[in-house]
NUVODREN-361278 format. One record per residue (C-alpha): x, y, z; chain. Coordinates in Angstrom, 3 decimals, decimal comma. Layout:
% NUVODREN-361278
+----------+----------+----------+----+
:        u :        v :        w : ch :
+----------+----------+----------+----+
:        X :        Y :        Z :  A :
...
+----------+----------+----------+----+
***
This chain:
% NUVODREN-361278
+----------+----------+----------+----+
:        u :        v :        w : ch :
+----------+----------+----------+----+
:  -11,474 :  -11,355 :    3,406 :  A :
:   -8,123 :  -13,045 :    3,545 :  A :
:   -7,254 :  -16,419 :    1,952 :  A :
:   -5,976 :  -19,330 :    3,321 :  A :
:   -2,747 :  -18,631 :    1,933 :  A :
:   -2,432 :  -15,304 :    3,478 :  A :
:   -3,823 :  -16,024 :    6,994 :  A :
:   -1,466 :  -19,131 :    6,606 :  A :
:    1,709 :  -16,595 :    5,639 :  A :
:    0,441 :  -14,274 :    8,254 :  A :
:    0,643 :  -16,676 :   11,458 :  A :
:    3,885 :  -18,048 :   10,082 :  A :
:    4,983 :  -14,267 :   10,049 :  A :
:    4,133 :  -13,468 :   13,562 :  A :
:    5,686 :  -16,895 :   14,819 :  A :
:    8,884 :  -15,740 :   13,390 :  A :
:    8,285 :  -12,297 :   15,146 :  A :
:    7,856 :  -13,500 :   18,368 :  A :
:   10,882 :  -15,997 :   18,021 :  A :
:   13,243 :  -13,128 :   17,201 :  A :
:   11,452 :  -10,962 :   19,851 :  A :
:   12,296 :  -13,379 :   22,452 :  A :
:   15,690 :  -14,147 :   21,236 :  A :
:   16,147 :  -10,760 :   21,710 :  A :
:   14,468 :  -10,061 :   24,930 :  A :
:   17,146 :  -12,567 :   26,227 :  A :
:   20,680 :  -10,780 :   24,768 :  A :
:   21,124 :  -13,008 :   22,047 :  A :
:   22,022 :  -10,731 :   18,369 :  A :
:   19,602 :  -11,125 :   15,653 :  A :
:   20,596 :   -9,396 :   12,706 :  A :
:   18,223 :   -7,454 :   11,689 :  A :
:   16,628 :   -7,710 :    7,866 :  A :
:   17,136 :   -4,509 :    5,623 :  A :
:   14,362 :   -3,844 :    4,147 :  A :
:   16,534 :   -1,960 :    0,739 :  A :
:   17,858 :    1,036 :    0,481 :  A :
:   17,886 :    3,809 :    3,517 :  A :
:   16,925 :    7,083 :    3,016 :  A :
:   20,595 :    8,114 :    3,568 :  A :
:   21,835 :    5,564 :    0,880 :  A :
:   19,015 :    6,829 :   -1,933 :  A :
:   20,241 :   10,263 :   -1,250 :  A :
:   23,620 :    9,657 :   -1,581 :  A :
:   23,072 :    7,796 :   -4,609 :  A :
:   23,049 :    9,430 :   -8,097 :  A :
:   20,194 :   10,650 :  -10,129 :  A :
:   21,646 :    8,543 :  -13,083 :  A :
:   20,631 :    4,880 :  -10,844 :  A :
:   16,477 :    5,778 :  -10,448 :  A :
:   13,959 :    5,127 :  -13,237 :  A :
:   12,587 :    8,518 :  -12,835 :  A :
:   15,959 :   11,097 :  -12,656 :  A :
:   14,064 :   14,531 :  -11,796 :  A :
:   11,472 :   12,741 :   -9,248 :  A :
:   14,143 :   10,157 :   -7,614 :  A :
:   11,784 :    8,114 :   -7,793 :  A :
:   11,953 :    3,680 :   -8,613 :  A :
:   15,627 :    3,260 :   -8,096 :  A :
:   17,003 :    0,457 :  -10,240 :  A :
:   20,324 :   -0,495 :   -8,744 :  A :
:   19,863 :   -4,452 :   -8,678 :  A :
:   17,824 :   -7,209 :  -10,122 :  A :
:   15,196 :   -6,594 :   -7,292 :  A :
:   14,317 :   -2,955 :   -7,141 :  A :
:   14,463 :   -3,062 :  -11,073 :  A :
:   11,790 :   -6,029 :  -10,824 :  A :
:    9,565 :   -3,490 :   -8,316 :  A :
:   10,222 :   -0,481 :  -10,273 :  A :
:    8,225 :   -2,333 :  -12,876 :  A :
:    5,522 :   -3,804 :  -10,699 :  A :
:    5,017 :   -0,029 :   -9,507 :  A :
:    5,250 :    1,484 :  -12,358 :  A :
:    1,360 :    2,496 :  -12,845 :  A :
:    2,094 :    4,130 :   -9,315 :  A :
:    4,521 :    7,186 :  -10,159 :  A :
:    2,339 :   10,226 :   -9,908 :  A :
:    3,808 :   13,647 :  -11,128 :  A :
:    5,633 :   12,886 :  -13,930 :  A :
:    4,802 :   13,163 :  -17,748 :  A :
:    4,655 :   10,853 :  -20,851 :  A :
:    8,230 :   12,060 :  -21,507 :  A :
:    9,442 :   11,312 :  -18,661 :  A :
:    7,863 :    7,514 :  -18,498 :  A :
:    9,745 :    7,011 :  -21,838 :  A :
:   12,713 :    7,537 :  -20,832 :  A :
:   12,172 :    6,453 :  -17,510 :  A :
:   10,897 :    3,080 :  -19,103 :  A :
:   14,460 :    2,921 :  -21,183 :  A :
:   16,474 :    3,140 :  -17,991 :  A :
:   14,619 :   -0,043 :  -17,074 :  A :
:   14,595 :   -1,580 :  -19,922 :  A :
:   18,222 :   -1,255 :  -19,683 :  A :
:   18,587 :   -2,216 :  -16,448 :  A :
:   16,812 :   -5,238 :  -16,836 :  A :
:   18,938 :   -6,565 :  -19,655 :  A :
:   22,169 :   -5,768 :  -17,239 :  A :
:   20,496 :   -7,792 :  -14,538 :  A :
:   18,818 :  -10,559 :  -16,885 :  A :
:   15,397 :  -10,145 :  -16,246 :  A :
:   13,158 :  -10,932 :  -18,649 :  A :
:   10,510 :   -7,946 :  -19,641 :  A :
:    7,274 :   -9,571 :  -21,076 :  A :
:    5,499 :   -5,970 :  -21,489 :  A :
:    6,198 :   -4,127 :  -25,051 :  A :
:    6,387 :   -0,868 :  -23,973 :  A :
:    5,152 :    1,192 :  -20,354 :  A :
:    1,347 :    1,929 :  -21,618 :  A :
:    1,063 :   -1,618 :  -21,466 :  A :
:    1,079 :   -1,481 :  -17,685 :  A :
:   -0,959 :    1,515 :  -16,633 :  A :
:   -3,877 :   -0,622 :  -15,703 :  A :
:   -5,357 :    2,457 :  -13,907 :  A :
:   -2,984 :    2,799 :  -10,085 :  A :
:   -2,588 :    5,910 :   -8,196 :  A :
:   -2,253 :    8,005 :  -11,887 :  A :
:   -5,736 :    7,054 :  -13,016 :  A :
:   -4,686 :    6,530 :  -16,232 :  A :
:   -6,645 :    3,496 :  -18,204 :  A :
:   -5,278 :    2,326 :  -21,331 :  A :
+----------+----------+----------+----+
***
């Protein structure tokens, strides 16, 4: 079931769709909102600006995507404890560049269980 809150953000959401959708219908330009990175900018990019270098995966190139690359962090499948050590430096690092303040002590701390399964 949905809350208020989210049916409330939902028709606000599809009133703004329909306004662009008919701006555009009648030739006026709407930018269009990026949604991050493209595919073609996250290859170009090096391996050196994601969280996880082999995988390419959680790239942490502004204040934003280093915020989500902690959110999803329980998420990253395929990779080992090594690798979510140093992967959990880079944003640690990152975070401190972009002041963002890190309340978890280390990454075990936030496997709570997501797509790896692990509980902790």
């Amino acid at each position: 079931m949905a809350t208020t809150k989210q049916k409330t953000a939902a028709r606000r959401n599809i009133k703004k769709a329909r306004s662009v959708q008919s701006r555009r219908a009648r030739g006026i330009k709407v930018a269009r909102r990026s949604s991050g990175l493209s595919a073609r900018q996250q290859n170009r990019m090096p391996a050196e600006r994601f969280a996880f270098t082999k995988k390419r995966k959680e790239p942490i190139t502004d204040a934003r995507h280093v915020r989500n690359a902690i959110a999803r962090f329980d998420q990253v499948e395929g990779v080992t404890d090594a690798e979510r050590d140093a992967a959990w430096k880079r944003i640690r690092a990152a975070a401190r560049r972009f002041g963002i303040e890190v309340h978890a002590k280390g990454w075990r701390s936030l496997m709570k269980g997501g797509k790896t399964g692990r509980r902790r």
